[in-house]
C-alpha positions in Angstrom: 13.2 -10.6 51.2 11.9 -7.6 49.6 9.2 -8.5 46.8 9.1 -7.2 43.3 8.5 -3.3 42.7 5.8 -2.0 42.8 3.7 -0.9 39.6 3.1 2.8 40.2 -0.7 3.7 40.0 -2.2 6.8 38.3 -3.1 7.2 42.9 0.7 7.5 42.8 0.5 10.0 40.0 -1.9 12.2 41.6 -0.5 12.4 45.1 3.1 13.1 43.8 1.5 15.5 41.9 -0.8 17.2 44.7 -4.0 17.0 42.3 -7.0 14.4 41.8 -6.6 11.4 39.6 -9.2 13.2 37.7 -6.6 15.3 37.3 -3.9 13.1 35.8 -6.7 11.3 33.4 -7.3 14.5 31.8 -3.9 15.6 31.3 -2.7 12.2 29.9 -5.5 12.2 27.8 -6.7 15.8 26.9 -3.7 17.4 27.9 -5.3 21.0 25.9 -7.7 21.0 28.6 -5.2 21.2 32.0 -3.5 24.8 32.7 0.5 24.4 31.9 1.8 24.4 35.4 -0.3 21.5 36.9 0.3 19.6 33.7 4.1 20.1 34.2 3.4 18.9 37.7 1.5 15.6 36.2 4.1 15.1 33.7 7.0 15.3 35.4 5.5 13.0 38.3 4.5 10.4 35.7 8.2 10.9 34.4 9.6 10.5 37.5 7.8 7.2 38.6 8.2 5.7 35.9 4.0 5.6 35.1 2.4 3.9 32.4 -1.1 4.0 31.3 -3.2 0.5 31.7 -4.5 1.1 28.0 -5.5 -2.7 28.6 -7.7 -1.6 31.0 -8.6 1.8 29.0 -9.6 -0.2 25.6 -11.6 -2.9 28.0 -13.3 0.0 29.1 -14.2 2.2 26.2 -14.4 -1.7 24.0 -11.7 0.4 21.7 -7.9 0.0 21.9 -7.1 3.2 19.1 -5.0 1.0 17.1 -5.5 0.3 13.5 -3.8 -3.1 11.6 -2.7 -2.7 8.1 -1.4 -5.8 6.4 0.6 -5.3 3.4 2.4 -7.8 0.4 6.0 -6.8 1.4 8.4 -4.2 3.7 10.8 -5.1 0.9 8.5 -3.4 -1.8 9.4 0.8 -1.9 6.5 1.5 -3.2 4.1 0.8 -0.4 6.7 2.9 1.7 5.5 6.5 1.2 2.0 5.3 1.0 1.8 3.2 4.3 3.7 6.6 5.9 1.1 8.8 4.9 -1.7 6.4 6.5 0.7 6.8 10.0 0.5 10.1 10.0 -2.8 10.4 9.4 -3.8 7.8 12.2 -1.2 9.5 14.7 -3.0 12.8 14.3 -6.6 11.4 15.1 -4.9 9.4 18.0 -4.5 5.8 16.6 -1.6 3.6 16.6 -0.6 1.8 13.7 0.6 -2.1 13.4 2.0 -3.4 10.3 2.8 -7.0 9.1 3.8 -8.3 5.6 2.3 -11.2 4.3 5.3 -12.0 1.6 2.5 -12.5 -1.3 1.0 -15.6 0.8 -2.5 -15.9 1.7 -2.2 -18.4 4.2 0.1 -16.2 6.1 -2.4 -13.1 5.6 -5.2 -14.5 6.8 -3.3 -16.1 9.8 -1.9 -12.2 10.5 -5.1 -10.7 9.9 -6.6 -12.9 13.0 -3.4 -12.3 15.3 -4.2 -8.1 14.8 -8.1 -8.8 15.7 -7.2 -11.0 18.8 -4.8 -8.3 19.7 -7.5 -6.0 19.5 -7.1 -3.5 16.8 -10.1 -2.0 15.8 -9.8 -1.9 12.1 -7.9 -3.4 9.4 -6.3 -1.9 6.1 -6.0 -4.5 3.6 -4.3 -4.6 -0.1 -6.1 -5.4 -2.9 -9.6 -7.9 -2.7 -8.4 -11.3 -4.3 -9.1 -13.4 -0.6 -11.3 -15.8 1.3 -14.6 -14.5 1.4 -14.5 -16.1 4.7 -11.7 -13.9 6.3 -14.8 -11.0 5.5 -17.1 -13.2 7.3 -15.0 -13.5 10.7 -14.1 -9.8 10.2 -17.8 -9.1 10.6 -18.2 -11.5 13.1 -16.2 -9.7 15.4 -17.4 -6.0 14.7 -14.2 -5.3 12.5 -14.4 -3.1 9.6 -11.9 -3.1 6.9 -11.0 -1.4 4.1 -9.2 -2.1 0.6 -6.8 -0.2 -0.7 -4.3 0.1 -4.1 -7.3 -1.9 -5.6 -10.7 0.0 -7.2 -13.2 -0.4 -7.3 -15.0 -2.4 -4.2 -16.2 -5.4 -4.9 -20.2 -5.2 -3.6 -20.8 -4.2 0.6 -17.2 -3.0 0.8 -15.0 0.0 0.7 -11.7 0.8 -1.5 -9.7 3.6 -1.8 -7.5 2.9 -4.7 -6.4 3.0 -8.1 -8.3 1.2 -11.1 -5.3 -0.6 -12.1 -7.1 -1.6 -14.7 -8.2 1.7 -16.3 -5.0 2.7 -15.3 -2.7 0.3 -17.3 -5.2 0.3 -20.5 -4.2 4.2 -21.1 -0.7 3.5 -20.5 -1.0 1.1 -23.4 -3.2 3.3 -25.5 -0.3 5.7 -25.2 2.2 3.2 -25.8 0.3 2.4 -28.8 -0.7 5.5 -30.0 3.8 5.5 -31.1 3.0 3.1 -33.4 3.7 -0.2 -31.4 1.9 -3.7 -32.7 4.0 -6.2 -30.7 3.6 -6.0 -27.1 5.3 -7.7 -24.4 4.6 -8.2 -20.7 7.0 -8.3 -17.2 4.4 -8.7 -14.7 4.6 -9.8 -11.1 3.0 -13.2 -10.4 -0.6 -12.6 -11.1 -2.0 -15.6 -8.7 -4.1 -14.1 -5.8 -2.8 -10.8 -7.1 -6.1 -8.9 -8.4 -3.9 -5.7 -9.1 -1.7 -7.4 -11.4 -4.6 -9.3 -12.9 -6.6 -6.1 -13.4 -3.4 -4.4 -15.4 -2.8 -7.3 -17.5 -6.6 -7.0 -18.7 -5.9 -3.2 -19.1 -3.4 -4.0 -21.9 -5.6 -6.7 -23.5 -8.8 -4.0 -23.6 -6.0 -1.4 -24.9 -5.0 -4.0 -27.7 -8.8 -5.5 -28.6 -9.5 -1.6 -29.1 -6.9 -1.1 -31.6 -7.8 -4.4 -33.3 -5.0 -6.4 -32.2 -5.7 -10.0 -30.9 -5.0 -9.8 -26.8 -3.5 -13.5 -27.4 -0.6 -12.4 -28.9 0.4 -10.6 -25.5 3.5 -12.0 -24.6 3.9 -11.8 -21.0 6.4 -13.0 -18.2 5.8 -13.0 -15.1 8.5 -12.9 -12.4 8.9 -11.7 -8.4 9.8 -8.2 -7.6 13.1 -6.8 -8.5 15.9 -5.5 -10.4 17.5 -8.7 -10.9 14.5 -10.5 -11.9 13.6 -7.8 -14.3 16.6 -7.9 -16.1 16.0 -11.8 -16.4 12.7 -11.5 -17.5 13.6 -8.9 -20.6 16.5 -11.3 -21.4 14.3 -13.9 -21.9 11.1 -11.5 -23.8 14.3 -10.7 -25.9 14.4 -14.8 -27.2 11.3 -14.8 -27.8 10.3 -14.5 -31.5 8.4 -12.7 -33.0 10.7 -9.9 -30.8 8.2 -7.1 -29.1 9.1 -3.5 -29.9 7.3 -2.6 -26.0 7.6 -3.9 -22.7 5.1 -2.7 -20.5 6.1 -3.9 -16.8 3.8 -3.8 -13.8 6.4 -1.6 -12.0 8.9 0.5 -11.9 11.6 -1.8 -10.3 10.9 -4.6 -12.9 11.1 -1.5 -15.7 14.5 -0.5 -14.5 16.3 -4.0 -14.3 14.9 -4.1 -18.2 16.5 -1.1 -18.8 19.7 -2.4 -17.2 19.4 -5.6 -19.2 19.3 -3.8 -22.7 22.7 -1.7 -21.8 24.1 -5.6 -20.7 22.6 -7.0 -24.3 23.3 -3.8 -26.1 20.0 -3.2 -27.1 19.4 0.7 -27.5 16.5 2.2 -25.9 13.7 3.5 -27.0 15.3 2.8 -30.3 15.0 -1.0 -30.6 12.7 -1.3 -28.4 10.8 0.9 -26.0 10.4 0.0 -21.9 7.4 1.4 -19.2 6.8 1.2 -16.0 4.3 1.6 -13.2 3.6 4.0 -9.9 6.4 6.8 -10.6 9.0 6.2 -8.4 11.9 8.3 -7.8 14.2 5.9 -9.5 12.0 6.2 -12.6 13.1 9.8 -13.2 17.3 8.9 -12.6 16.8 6.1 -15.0 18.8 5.6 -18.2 17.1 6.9 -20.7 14.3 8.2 -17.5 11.6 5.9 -17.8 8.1 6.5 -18.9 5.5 5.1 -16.6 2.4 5.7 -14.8 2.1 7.9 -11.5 0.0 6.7 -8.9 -0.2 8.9 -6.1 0.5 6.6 -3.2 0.5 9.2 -0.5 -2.3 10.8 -1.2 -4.3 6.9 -1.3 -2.5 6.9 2.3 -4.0 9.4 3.1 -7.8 9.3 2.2 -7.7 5.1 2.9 -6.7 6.8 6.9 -9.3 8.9 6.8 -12.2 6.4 5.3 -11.2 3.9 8.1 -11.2 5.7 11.4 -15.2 7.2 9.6 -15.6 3.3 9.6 -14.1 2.5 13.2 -15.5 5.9 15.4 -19.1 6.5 13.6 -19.8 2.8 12.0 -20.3 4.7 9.3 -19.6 2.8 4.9 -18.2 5.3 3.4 -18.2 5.9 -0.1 -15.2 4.0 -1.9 -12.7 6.6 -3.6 -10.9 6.3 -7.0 -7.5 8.0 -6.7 -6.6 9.2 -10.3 -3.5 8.1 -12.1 -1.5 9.9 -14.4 0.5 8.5 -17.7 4.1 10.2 -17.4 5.6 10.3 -20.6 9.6 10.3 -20.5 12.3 9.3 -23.2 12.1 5.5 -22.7 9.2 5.4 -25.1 9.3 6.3 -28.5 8.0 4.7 -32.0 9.0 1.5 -32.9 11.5 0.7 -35.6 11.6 0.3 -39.0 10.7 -3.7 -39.6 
C-alpha cells in the first residue's frame, strides 16, 4: 500500500528547476535579485509541485516569523475599517503579515487573544487604546514583544502611541458647539468602562464647559453600545429628560446618525430645536439628513504611521517617539444656535 505523498522539498525545487537550492531561496525570497528566466524556471517548478515554504522552520531560524497581531474592539465597528487597511498595506509592503482578532469590548477576551497571537509567534502587537492589565505589558516584555497603542494619545510612560487626543479633540468640538450659543449639553457615549477613549472625550466636554463657566455636573450623558438603533434610543430618552439639552454631542458618528433618525421619528427639527454632532467623519456623516457636523479623525493616515512605528520597534528594537495625529472639527448644517427659551 502506497504511503502518503510526499511533501515536496525546496531539493525538489531546485532539481526540477536545474539550479541550486541557493537558487530557489533567493528567488522566493529576493526574487529582484534572480535574472527573469531562471526565476520563471523556479516559479513555475514551485507551481508545478505544489511547493510551500517551511516558514516554521524560516522564523525558528531567523527567531522572527514577519507577522504582526493587531487586536481591535470590533469587525462590526466601520470605523476601524479604513484604518486597520491602511496598517495592511503598510505591513504587506515591508514584508509582514497581518492577524486580526476582535475582542467585542471585553478584556478578559483581549488579553486571552493577545497571548494566543504571541504563542503563535507574531512578533509585534498593535493594540487600541491603554485602559488594560499592567500585567498583559509585563508578559509582553517577558517575551521580547513590543507593542504599540493606537486611536489613544498620548502614551502613558515607557510606551508608544500613535493616535488621536480624544480628549483635546472632543473639548474643541464643544468649544465650537458652544461658541453657537449652547448652555445645555447632552451626552450619547459608548460605554466608558475599560474604554479610556470614551473616557478621555467625556472629560473633553467637561474641560470645554468648566471653561465657559458652566458646572461639568450638569452634563447629561447616556451611554449606550454601538449603533444606529441604539442611538436613536438613547436621544429618545435625552429627549425625557428635563431640563431638555439644546446639543447632543455623541462619541460617533453611527450613534449621531440614529439621533438624527430619532428627531425625524419624534419630529423634532434639526439644528432648529436642537442641534446633533458626531465623531471621526465618516462617509455617512456627509449623506446625513441635515449632514452632520463632527470631528475628522484621519484613521488612515494613524494606520499608517502606527505600521510604520511598529515594524522600527520589531526590526531595529528601536522606542520610537509616540505621534499625535491631528483632528479636525468639521462644521456642517446639523449645528446651529440654540433656540429661543
Amino acid at each position: 500500500m502506497a504511503g502518503p505523498p510526499r511533501t515536496p522539498t525546496l531539493a525538489d525545487v531546485a532539481a526540477r528547476a536545474g539550479v541550486s537550492t541557493a537558487t530557489v531561496s533567493r528567488c522566493l525570497n529576493a526574487p529582484e535579485r534572480v535574472v527573469g528566466p531562471t526565476r520563471e524556471r523556479v516559479l513555475e517548478a514551485v507551481r508545478a509541485l505544489g511547493y510551500s515554504p517551511n516558514f516554521g522552520a524560516r522564523a525558528l531560524a531567523a527567531k522572527r516569523t514577519n507577522t504582526i497581531g493587531a487586536v481591535i474592539p470590533s469587525l462590526g465597528n466601520s470605523m476601524y475599517a479604513g484604518g486597520i487597511q491602511a496598517f495592511q498595506d503598510v505591513l504587506a509592503e515591508q514584508g509582514f503579515t497581518l492577524l486580526l482578532a476582535a475582542s467585542g469590548w471585553d478584556a478578559q477576551q483581549e488579553e486571552t487573544q493577545i497571548r494566543a497571537l504571541v504563542a503563535r509567534g507574531a512578533d509585534g502587537l498593535l493594540l487600541i487604546g491603554d485602559d488594560r492589565d499592567p500585567a498583559i505589558y509585563d508578559f509582553l516584555a517577558l517575551h521580547g514583544v513590543p507593542a504599540l497603542t493606537s486611536w489613544a494619545f498620548p502614551a502613558a510612560p515607557g510606551r508608544t502611541a500613535v493616535g488621536i487626543d480624544n480628549r483635546a479633540a472632543m473639548r474643541g468640538l464643544a468649544e465650537t458647539v458652544l461658541a453657537a450659543g449652547h448652555r445645555r449639553l447632552g451626552a450619547i457615549m459608548a460605554p466608558s468602562g475599560g474604554n479610556d477613549r470614551i473616557t478621555a472625550r467625556l472629560c473633553g466636554i467637561h474641560d470645554a464647559m468648566r471653561a465657559t463657566g458652566l458646572n461639568p455636573d450638569d452634563l447629561q450623558v447616556i451611554e449606550t453600545p454601538y449603533g444606529l438603533e441604539t442611538g436613536s434610543r438613547a436621544f429618545a430618552r435625552m429627549m425625557t429628560r428635563t431640563p431638555r439639552p439644546t446639543a447632543i454631542l455623541c462619541a460617533n458618528d453611527v450613534l449621531a446618525v440614529g439621533a438624527l433618525r430619532q428627531a425625524r421619528r419624534m419630529d423634532i427639527a434639526v439644528p432648529e430645536a436642537v442641534s446633533i454632532t458626531g465623531f471621526n467623519d465618516m462617509e455617512l456623516a456627509l449623506i446625513a439628513d441635515p449632514p452632520l457636523t463632527t470631528l475628522r479623525v484621519p484613521h488612515a493616515d494613524m494606520g499608517r504611521l502606527a505600521a510604520q512605528a511598529l515594524v522600527v520597534m520589531v526590526r531595529d528594537g528601536d522606542t520610537p517617539a509616540s505621534v499625535e495625529v491631528p483632528t479636525e472639527v468639521c462644521l456642517r448644517q446639523s449645528l446651529a444656535p440654540p433656540p429661543p427659551d
